[in-house]
C-alpha positions in Angstrom: -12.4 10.2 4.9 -13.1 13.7 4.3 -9.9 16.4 5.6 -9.9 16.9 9.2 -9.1 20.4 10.9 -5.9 20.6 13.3 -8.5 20.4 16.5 -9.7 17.0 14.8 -6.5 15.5 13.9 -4.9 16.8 17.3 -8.3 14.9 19.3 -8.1 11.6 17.2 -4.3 11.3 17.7 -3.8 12.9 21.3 -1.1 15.4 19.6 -1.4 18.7 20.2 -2.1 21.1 17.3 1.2 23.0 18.4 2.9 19.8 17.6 1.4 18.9 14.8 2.5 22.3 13.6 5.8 22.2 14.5 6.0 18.4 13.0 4.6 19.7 9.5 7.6 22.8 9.9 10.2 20.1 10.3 9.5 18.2 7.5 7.9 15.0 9.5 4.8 15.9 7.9 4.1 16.4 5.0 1.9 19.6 4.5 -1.5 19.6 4.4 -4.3 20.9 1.8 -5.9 23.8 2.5 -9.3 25.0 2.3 -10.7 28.3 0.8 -10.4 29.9 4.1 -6.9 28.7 4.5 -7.1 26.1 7.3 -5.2 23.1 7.3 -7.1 19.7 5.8 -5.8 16.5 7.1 -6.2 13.9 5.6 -6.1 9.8 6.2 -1.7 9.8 5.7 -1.3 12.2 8.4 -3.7 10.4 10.7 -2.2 6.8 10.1 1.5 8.3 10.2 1.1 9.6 13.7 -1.0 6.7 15.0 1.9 4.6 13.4 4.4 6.4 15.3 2.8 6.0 18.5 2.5 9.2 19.5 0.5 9.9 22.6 -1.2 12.2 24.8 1.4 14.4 26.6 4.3 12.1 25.3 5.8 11.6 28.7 9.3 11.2 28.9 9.8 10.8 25.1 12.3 13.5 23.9 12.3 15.1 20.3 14.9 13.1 18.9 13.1 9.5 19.3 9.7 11.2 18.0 11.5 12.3 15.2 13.1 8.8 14.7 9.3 7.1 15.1 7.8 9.4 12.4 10.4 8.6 9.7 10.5 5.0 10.6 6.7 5.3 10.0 7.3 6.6 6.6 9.8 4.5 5.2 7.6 1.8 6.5 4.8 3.0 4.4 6.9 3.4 1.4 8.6 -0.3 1.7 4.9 -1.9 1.8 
């Protein structure tokens, strides 16, 4: 898979890119490349970890804390396989 901007990521995973910002500032992603013009390239670990956290469209009714809690569960997961 070839990096995906924000706007891609942020369709495929229902996120928005605001989020997926603030996610990367809080250290629940890890940062992406970057490309000559300086946008963000995502690649296929920052796709899976978000579809393995279950984050949704909107994410109604789920408060910071548990997203948090999903996105490092999602990462330990990864590293224990």
């Amino acid at each position: 898979m070839q990096g995906l901007k924000i706007g891609e990521l942020a369709r495929r995973t229902g996120c928005q890119a605001e989020t997926i910002r603030y996610y990367e500032r809080e250290g629940l992603l890890p940062a992406p490349g970057r490309t000559d013009g300086n946008y963000r390239l995502y690649g296929a670990a920052h796709l899976e970890r978000l579809e393995q956290a279950g984050i949704e469209v909107g994410g109604a009714g789920v408060v910071a804390s548990a997203i948090r809690s999903a996105l490092i569960s999602a990462a330990f997961s990864r590293l224990a396989a």
